[in-house]
C-alpha positions in Angstrom: 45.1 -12.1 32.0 48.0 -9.7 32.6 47.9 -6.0 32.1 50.3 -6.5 29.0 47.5 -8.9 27.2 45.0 -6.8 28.4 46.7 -3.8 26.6 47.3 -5.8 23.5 43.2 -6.9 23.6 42.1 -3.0 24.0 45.4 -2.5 21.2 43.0 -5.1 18.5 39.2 -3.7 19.4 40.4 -0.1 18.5 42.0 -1.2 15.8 38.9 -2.8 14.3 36.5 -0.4 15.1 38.7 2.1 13.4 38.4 -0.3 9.9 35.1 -0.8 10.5 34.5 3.1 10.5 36.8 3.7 7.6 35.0 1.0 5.5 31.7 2.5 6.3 32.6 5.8 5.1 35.1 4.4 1.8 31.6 2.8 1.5 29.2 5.9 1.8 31.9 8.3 -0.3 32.1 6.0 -3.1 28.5 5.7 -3.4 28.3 9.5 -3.2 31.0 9.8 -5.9 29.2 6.8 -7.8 25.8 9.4 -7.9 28.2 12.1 -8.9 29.6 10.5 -11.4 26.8 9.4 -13.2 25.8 12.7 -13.0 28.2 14.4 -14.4 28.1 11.6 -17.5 24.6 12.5 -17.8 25.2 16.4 -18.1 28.0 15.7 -20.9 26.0 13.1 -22.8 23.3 16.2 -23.7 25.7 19.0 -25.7 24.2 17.3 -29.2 20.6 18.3 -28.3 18.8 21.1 -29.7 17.9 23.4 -26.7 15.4 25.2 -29.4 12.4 27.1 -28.4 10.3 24.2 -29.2 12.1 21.4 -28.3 10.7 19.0 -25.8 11.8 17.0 -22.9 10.3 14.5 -20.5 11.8 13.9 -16.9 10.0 10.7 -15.7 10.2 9.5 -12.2 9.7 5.6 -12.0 11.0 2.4 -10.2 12.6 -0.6 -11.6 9.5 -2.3 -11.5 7.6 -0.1 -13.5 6.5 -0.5 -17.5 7.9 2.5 -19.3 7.9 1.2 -22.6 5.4 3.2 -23.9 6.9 6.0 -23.9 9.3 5.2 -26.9 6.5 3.2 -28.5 4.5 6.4 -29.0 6.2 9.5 -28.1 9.0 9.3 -30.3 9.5 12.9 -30.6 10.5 13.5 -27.3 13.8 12.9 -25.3 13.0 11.4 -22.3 15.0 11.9 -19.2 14.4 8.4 -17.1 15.3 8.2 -13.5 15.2 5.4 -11.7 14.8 6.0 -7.8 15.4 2.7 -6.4 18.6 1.6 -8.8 21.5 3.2 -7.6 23.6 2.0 -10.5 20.9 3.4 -13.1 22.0 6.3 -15.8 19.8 8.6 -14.0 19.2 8.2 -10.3 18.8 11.0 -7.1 20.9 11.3 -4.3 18.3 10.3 -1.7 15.1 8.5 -2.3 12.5 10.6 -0.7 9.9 12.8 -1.8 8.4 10.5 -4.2 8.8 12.5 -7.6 9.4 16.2 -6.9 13.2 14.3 -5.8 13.1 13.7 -9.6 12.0 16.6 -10.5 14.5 18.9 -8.6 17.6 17.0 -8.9 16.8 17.4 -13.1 16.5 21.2 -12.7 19.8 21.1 -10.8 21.8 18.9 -13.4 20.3 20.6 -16.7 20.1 23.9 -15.2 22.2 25.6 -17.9 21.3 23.0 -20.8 17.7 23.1 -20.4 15.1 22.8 -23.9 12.6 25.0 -24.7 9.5 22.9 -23.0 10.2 20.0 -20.0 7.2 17.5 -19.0 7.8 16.4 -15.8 5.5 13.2 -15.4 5.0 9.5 -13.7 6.0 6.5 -14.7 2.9 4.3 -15.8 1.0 5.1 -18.3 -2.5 4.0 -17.2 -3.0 5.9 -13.4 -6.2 6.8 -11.5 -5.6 10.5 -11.9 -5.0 10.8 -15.5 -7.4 13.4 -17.0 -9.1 10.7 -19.2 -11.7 8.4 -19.1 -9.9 6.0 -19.5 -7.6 7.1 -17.0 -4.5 7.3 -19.8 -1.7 9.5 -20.0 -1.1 8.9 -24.0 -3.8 11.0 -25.6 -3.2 13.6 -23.6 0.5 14.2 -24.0 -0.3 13.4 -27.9 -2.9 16.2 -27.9 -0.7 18.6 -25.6 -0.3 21.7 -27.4 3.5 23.4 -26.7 2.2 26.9 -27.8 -0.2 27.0 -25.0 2.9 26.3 -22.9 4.1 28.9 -24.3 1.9 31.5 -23.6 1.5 29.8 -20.1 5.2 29.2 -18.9 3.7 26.3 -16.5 0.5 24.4 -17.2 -0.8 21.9 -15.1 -1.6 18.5 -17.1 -4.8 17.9 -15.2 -7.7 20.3 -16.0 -10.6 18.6 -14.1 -10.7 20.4 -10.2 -11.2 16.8 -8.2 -9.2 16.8 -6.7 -7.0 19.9 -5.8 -9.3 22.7 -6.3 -10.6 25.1 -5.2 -9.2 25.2 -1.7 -7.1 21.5 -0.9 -5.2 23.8 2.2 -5.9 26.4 4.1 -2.4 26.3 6.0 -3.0 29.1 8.7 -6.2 27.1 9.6 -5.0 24.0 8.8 -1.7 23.3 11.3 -2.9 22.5 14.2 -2.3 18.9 14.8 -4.7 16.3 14.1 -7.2 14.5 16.4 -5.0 12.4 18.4 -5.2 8.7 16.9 -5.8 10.3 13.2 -2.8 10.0 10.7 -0.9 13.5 9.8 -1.7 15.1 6.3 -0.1 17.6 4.3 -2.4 20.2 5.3 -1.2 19.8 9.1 2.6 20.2 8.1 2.1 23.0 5.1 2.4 26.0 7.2 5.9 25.7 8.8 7.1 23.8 5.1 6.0 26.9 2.8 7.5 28.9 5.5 11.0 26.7 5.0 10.7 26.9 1.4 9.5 30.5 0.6 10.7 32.9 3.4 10.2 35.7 1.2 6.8 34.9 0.6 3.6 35.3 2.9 1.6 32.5 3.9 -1.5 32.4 2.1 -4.7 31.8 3.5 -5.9 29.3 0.5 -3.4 26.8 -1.3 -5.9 25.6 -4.6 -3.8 23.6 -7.5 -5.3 20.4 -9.3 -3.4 16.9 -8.3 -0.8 14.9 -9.0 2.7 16.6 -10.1 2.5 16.1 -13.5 3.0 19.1 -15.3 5.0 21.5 -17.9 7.5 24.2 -17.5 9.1 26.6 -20.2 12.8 26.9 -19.9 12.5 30.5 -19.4 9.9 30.3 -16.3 12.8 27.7 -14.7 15.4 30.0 -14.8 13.1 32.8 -13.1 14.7 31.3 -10.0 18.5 30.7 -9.2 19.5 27.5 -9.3 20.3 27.9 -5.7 16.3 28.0 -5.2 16.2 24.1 -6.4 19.1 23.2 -4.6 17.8 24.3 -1.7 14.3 22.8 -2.4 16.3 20.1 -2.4 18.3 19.8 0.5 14.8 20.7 2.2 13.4 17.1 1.4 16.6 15.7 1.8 17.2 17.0 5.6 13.3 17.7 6.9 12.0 15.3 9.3 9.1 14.7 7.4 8.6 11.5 5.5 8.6 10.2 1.6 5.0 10.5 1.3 4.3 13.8 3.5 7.4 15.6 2.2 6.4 14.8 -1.3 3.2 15.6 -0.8 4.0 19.3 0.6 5.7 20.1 -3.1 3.0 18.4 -5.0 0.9 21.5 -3.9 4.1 23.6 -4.2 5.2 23.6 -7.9 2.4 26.0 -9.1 3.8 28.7 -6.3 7.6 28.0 -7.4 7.2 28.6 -11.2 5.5 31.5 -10.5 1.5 31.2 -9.9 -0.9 32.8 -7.1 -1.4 30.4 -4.4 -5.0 29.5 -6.0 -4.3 28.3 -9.4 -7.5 26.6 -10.8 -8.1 27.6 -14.4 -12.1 27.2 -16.4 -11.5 23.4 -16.6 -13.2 24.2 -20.6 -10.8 26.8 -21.1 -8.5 24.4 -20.0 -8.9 21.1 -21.9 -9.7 23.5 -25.3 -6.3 25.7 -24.7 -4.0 22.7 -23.4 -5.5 20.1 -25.9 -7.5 21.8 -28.5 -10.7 19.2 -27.0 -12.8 22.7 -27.6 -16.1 20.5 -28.1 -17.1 19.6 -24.9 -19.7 20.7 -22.6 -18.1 22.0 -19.5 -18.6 23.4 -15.8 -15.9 25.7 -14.3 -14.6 22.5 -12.5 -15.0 19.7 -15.0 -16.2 18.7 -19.1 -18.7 16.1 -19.1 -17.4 12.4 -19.6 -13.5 13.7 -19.5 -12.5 12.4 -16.1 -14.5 10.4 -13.5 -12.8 10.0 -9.8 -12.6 6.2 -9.8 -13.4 3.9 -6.7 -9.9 3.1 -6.1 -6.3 4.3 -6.6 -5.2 1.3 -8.2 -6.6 0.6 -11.4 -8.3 -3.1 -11.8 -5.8 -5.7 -12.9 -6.1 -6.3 -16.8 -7.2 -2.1 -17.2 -8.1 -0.9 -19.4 -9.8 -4.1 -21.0 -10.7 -5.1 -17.7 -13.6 -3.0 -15.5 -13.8 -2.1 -11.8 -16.6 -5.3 -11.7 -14.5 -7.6 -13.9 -16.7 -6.7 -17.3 -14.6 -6.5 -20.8 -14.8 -3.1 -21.5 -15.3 -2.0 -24.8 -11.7 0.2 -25.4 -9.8 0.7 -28.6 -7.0 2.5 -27.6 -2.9 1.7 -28.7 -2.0 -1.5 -27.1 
């Protein structure tokens, strides 16, 4: 081969690897503008709500495989807010899928900042889930029985009340960070330190980080907006940009949100005072850390197939619930 076919050879590879590069990033910003997009769609689809004092809002994080029917089929009331984390082309969708739900969570604080209701629920997807404070392990009664003026008096109100698991002490961070035995998997508590001190500089590390699972909860407008909105967006660019996974990352704001809308470190309320403020159950005989027959830690995370007419040891259980 001459050096002029040579030339025209090194002339066609730089050539394509420049389309190849300019595809990749038409690709990437158009994605990007797709998210943006629907974003902004979203925002201007909300100026007919009523942003009353007692208005109401869900923000559910799910996946396309997930049953969400339920929650038109009985919370009627209630706008819900459904994003969809693994359909880009959903309504609602986040930039990034990581962080399990607080990625959810955040990028609805960041949207609705300004058009926010009175009350938000921030909850999962499914409707039946091992730590739903119920014996029956569903989410239903509970948001039927959830009581907005305690929310109200609140600002942010954990749904669980039971302390399994959570509370009293789930991190001790300063104790906590040194790295695990080698061979054992990495937990929150080993990563907590150096994430609190990423996502609150201005605050001190506590000693003791105490807050029932399993980010689902409710926030009153107001106790939002004690923050910037800059504070969520840069919550969020935290869990988009930190090294840490989905499951760790997510895990580091699930004991988080209590400390963001404004509680001590150690947030484990009478679980009787609880239940009788948050649901009017006021009936029940109760420890400081759990109500007899109210919530029972089950065997496994996932509930039996055919739950909850179906039992852990294949029995027909005797439930009446909604269908």
């Amino acid at each position: 081969m001459n050096w002029r076919a040579r030339r025209q050879t090194v002339h066609v590879a730089i050539a394509v690897t420049l389309l190849l590069v300019f595809v990749f990033y038409l690709r990437a910003g158009s994605e990007t503008l797709e998210y943006a997009n629907r974003r902004q769609h979203a925002a201007i689809a909300k100026p007919a709500l009523k942003l009353g004092d007692r208005d109401v809002e869900m923000v559910v994080a799910t996946m396309k495989k997930e049953n969400i029917t339920w929650l038109d089929d009985y919370l009627t009331d209630w706008n819900k807010n459904i994003y969809v984390v693994d359909d880009p082309h959903a309504e609602l969708t986040v930039p990034v899928n990581k962080g399990r739900e607080a990625m959810v969570f955040l990028t609805y604080i960041i949207d609705r900042y300004d058009s926010l209701p009175g009350n938000v629920i921030f909850h999962h997807a499914e409707r039946f889930q091992w730590h739903n404070d119920n014996p029956d392990y569903d989410a239903l009664p509970l948001l039927q029985r959830f009581r907005i003026d305690a929310l109200k008096e609140e600002g942010y109100i954990n749904l669980r009340c039971v302390w399994v698991l959570g509370c009293p002490a789930e991190i001790k961070p300063k104790l906590d960070q040194s790295p695990p035995v080698e061979g054992e998997p990495v937990h929150a508590k080993h990563v907590y330190k150096a994430a609190y001190e990423e996502l609150f500089p201005d605050l001190d590390v506590p000693d003791v980080i105490g807050v029932t699972c399993c980010s689902q909860f409710a926030v009153r407008r107001e106790t939002i907006r004690r923050r910037p909105r800059e504070d969520y967006v840069r919550y969020r660019d935290w869990l988009m940009t930190t090294k840490l996974g989905d499951d760790l990352s997510g895990r580091v704001l699930e004991y988080s949100w209590h400390v963001v809308f404004g509680k001590e470190s150690v947030h484990c309320p009478n679980a009787g005072d609880c239940y009788c403020r948050t649901y009017g159950m006021c009936d029940m005989k109760c420890e400081k850390d759990k109500c007899a027959n109210q919530y029972t830690l089950p065997k496994f995370a996932t509930l039996p197939k055919g739950w909850p007419q179906i039992g852990w040891d294949n029995e027909v259980r005797e439930w009446s619930g909604p269908p």
